[in-house]
C-alpha positions in Angstrom: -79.5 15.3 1.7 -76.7 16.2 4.6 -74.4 19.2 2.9 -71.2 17.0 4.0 -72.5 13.6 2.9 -73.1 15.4 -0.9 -69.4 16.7 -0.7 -68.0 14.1 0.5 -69.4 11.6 -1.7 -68.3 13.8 -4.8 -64.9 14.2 -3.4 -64.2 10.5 -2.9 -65.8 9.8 -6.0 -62.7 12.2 -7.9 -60.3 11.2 -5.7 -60.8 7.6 -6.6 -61.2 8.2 -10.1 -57.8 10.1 -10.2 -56.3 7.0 -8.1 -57.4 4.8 -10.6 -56.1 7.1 -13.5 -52.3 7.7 -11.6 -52.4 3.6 -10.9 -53.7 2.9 -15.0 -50.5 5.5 -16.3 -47.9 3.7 -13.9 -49.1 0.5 -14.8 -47.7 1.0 -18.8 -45.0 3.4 -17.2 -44.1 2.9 -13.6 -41.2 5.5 -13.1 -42.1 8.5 -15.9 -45.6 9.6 -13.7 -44.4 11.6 -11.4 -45.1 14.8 -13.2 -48.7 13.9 -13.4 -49.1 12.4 -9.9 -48.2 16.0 -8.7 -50.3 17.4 -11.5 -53.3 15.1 -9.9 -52.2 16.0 -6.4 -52.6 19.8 -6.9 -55.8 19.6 -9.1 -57.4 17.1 -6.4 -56.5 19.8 -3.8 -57.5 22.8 -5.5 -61.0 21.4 -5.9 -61.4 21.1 -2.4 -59.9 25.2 -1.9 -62.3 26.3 -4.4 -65.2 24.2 -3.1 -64.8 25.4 0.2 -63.8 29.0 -0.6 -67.7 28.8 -2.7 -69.0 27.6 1.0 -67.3 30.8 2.9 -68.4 32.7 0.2 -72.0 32.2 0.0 -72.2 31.7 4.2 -73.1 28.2 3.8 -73.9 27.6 8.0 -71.2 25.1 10.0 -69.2 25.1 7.5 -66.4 23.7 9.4 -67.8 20.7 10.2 -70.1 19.9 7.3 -65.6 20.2 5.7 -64.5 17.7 8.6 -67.8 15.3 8.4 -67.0 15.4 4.2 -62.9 15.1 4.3 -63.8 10.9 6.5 -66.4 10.3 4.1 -64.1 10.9 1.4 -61.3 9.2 3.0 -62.8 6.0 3.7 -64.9 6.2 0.2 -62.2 7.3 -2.0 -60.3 3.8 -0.5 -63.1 1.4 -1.0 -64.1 2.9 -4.3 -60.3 2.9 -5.6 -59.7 -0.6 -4.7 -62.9 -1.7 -6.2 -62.0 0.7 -9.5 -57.9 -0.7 -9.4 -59.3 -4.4 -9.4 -61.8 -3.8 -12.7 -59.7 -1.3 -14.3 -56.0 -1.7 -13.6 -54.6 -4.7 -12.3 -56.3 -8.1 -9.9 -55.8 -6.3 -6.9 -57.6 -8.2 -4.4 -59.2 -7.4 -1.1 -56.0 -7.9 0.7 -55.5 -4.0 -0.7 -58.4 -3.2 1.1 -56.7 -2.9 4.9 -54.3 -0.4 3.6 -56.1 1.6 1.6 -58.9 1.9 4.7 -55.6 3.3 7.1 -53.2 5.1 5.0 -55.1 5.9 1.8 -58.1 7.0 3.8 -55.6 9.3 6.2 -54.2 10.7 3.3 -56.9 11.3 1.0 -58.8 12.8 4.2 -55.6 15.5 4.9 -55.7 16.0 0.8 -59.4 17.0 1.2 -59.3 18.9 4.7 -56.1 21.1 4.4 -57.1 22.6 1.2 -60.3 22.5 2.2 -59.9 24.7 5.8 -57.6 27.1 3.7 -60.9 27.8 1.1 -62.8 28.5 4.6 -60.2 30.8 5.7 -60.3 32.7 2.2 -63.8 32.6 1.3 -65.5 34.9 3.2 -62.9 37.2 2.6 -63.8 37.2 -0.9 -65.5 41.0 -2.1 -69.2 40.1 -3.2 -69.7 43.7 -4.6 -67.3 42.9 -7.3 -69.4 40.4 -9.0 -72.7 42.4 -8.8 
């Protein structure tokens, strides 16, 4: 299997479980969550660094691009998948959620995965391999 398809069907797959967890807490408390939104935010974020900084670490080849190809899979899967996992899970949210999640959500969840994601490239190969042998 395609290194970016495997990363970015693993990161859409969290990101769309953690949209379905932030959505299931506001649903019983919609204004005390935003201490865990940020909470998800950074930990969704940091998995991407330290996934990436693993890549530059080990020299996995193309690495940028195998990060760009993953961050639009992601994207557009973490929408379709959180709409599906809001309508079973959360609330009756249709298929009219669908056209923004596929814009904005995807855009976003696509910069969520790429920034952190292009910092862990930047850091990774910096990383001192003598020090864990």
């Amino acid at each position: 299997m395609q290194t970016w398809l495997i990363r970015g069907v693993v990161m859409a797959v969290v990101h769309a479980a953690a949209n379905v967890f932030v959505a299931l807490l506001r649903a019983g408390d919609p204004t005390g969550q935003s201490t865990v939104s940020a909470l998800v935010l950074g930990v969704l974020a940091g998995i991407a660094a330290v996934w990436a900084a693993v890549d530059g670490w080990k020299g996995v080849p193309d690495r940028g691009r195998v990060w760009v190809f993953a961050c639009l899979v992601a994207g557009w899967g973490s929408a379709v998948l959180g709409v599906i996992g809001r309508a079973v899970f959360v609330d009756e949210t249709s298929a009219s959620a669908l056209g923004p999640a596929l814009t904005g959500g995807a855009a976003f969840t696509a910069l969520l995965v790429l920034v952190p994601a292009g910092l862990g490239l930047l850091v990774g190969p910096r990383l001192d391999r003598s020090a864990t042998r």
